[in-house]
C-alpha positions in Angstrom: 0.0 0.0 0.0 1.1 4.1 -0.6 2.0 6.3 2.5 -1.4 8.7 3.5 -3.7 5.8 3.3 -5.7 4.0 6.6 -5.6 0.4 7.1 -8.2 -1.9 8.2 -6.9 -5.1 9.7 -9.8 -7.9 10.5 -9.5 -10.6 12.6 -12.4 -13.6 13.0 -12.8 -15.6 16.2 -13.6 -18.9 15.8 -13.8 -21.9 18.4 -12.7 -25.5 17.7 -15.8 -26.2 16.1 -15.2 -23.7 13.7 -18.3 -21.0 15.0 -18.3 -17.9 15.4 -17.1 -16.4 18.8 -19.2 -13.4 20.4 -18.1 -11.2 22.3 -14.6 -10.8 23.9 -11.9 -8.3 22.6 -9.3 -8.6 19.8 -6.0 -6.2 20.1 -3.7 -5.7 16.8 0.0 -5.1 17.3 2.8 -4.6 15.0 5.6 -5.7 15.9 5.5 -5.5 20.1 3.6 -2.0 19.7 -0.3 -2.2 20.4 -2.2 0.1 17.6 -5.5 -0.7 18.2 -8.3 -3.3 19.6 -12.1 -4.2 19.1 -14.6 -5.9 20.4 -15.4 -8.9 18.7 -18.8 -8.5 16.8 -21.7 -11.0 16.5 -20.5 -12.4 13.7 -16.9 -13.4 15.0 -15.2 -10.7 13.8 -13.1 -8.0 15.1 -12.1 -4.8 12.7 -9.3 -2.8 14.1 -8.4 0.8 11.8 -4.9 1.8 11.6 -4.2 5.6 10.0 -1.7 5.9 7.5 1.2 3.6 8.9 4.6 4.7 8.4 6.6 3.7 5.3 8.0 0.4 5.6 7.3 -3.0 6.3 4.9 -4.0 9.3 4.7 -7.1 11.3 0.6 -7.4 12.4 -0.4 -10.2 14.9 -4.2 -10.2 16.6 -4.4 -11.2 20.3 -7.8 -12.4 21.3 -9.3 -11.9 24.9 -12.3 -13.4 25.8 -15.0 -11.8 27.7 -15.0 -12.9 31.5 -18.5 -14.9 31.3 -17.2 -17.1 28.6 -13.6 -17.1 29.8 -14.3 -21.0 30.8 -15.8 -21.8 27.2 -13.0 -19.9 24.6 -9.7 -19.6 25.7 -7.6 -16.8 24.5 -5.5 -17.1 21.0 -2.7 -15.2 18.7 -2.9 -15.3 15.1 -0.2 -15.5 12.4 1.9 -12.7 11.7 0.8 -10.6 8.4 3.1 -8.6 7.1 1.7 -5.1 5.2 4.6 -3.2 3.4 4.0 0.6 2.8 5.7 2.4 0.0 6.1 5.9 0.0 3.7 7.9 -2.3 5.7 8.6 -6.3 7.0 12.2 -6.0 6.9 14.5 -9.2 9.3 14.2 -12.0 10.6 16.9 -14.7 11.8 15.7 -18.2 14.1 17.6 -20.5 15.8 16.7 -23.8 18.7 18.4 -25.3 19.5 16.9 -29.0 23.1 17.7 -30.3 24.0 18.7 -32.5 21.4 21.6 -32.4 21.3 21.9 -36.1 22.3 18.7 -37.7 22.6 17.9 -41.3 20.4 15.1 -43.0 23.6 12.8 -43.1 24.3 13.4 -39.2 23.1 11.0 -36.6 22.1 13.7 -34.0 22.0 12.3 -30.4 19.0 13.1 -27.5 20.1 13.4 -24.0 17.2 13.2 -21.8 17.3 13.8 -17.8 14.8 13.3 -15.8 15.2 14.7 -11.9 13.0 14.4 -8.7 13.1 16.1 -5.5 14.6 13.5 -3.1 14.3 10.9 -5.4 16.3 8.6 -8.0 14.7 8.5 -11.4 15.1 4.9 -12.5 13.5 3.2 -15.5 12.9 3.5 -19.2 12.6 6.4 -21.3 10.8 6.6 -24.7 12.1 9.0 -27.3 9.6 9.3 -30.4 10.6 11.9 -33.6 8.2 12.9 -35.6 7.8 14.8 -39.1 4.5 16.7 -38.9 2.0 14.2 -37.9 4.5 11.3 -39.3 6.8 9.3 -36.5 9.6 8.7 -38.0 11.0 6.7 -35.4 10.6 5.4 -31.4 13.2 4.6 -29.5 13.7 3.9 -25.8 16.2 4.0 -23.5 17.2 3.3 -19.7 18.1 6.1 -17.2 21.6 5.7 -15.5 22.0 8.7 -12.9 18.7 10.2 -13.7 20.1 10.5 -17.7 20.2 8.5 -20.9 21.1 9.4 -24.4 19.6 8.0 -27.2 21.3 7.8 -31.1 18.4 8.9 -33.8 18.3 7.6 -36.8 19.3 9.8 -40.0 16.8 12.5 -40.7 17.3 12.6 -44.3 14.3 15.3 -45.2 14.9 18.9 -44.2 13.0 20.7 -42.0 11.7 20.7 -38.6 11.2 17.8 -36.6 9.5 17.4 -33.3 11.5 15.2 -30.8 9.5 13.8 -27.4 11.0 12.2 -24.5 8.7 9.8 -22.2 9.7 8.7 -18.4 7.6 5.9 -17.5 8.0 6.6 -14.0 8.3 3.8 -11.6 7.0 2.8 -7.9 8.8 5.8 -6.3 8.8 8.5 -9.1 5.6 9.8 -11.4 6.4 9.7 -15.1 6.9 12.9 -16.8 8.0 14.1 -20.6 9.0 17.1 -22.8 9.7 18.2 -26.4 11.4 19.9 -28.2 11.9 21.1 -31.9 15.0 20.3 -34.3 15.9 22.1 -37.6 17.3 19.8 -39.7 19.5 21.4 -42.9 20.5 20.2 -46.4 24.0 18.0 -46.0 26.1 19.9 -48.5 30.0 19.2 -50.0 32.1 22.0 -51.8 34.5 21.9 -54.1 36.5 24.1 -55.8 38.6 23.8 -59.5 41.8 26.0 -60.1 44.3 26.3 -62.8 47.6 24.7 -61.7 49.6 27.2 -63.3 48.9 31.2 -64.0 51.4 34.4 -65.1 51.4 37.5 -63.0 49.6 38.9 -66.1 46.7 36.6 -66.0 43.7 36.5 -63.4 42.7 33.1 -62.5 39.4 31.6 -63.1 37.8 29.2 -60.1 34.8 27.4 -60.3 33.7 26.7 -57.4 30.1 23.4 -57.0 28.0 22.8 -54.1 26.4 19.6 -54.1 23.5 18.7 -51.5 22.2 15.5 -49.8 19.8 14.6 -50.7 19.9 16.2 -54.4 19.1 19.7 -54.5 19.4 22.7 -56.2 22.0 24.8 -53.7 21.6 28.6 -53.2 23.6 31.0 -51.4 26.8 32.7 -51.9 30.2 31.4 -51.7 33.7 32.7 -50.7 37.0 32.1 -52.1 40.5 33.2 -50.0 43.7 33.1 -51.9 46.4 32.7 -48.8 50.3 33.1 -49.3 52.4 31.4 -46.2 49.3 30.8 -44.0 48.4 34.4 -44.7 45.3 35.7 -46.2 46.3 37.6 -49.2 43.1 38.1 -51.4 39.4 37.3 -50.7 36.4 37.0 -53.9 32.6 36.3 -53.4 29.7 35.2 -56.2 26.3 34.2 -55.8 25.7 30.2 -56.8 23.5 29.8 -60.1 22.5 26.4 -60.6 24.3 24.8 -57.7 27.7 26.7 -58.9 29.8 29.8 -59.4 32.7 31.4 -61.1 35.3 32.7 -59.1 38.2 35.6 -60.7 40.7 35.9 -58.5 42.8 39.1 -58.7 46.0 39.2 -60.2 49.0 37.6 -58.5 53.1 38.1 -57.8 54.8 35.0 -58.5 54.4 31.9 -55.9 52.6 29.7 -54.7 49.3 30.1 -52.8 46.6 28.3 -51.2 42.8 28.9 -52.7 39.8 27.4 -50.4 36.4 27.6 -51.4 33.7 28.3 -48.3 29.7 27.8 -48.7 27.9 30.1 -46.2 24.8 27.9 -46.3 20.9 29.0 -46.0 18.2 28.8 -43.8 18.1 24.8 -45.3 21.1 24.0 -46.7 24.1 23.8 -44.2 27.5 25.3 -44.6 30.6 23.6 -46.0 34.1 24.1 -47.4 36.8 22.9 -49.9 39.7 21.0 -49.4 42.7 23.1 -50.6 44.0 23.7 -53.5 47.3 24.9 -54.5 47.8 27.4 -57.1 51.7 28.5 -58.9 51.9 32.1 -60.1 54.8 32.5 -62.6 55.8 34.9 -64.5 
């Protein structure tokens, strides 16, 4: 039974012959501690209230008394102990989740951390994390809470766009269950890369292209940025808007060397940003 409620213990009286003993007094202990007697009723029973025991476990026993005119007809008895465990009533709980990272990409497998926390309580149990798409689940997975936490790995969410990802405590014998929510943004996966001449004079300005490729397939928008660096320092800087997924880079003229040229895409609102690998670039002349 939960802490707060009463309990009402009954004992029945009953003589060798198996009637029903009137009159005569029952007391209820637990343990060696008397909490309550009752006279026993004409049907041979005794009911004895106790109000809201104390959390734990309790060792009952009845002790019947017979009245003094049938003291010489029913002599006096104990019966078996019962035992009556009291658990304390479930506290609240409060649910949060936290999914890294906070803007993933539809090729990421972002990760929910969920903790659940109670005032003077361990959270124990499972946790259920659904992701939805709208009104479309997209997937339910479930986890068990180590500490009061648990992380969960979700799948790919290969669409863009906003998802809505729940977390579930079951609760337990001790703890109520709880849950939260909370909304992810998930952006177009997207791969630059960037084509240079080898080889250009001083005279000469060289011409990049520079392709941004999303996943899944997708027209790509946006602008993109291409540095020119000489010795690990930045030495020119050129910008275009993307037509078509791709742009055309001139990069000023240079003196003769040799210099590093990285592409960068700054990304949209759906798309997610990306860069180039390297590439190196001779100025003769």
């Amino acid at each position: 039974m939960v802490e707060g409620s009463s309990l009402t213990l009954t004992a029945r009286v009953t003589s060798q012959a198996a009637s029903a003993v009137t009159g005569g007094t029952v007391q209820v202990r637990d343990g060696a501690a008397v909490v309550g007697s009752a006279t026993v009723a004409s049907d041979g029973t005794a009911r004895v209230k106790v109000a809201r025991p104390s959390v734990g476990t309790h060792a009952y026993s009845a002790t019947f008394t017979p009245a003094s005119s049938s003291a010489t007809l029913v002599a006096p008895s104990t019966s078996a102990t019962v035992t009556v465990k009291v658990t304390a009533k479930p506290v609240a709980s409060t649910t949060t989740v936290r999914v890294t990272p906070t803007t993933p990409t539809t090729t990421a497998r972002p990760v929910a951390t969920v903790t659940v926390r109670a005032s003077g309580a361990s959270p124990s149990g499972t946790v259920t994390v659904t992701v939805k798409r709208g009104t479309t689940t997209v997937k339910t997975l479930t986890g068990r809470l180590s500490g009061g936490k648990v992380s969960v790995t979700l799948p790919t969410l290969s669409k863009p766009g906003t998802y809505t990802v729940t977390a579930r405590y079951a609760g337990s014998s001790t703890v109520r269950a709880s849950s939260a929510s909370t909304t992810v943004t998930v952006k177009r996966a997207t791969s630059t890369s960037l084509t240079a001449p080898r080889t250009v004079t001083t005279k000469a300005n060289a011409v990049t292209t520079v392709t941004v490729t999303g996943t899944p397939s997708a027209t790509v928008t946006g602008k993109v940025t291409v540095r020119v660096y000489r010795d690990g320092t930045q030495v020119a800087v050129r910008s275009a808007t993307l037509s078509r997924s791709s742009a055309k880079v001139t990069l000023p003229k240079l003196a003769a060397g040799t210099y590093t040229v990285r592409a960068t895409y700054a990304g949209t609102s759906t798309a997610a940003a990306s860069t180039s690998r390297a590439v190196t670039v001779k100025v003769v002349r």
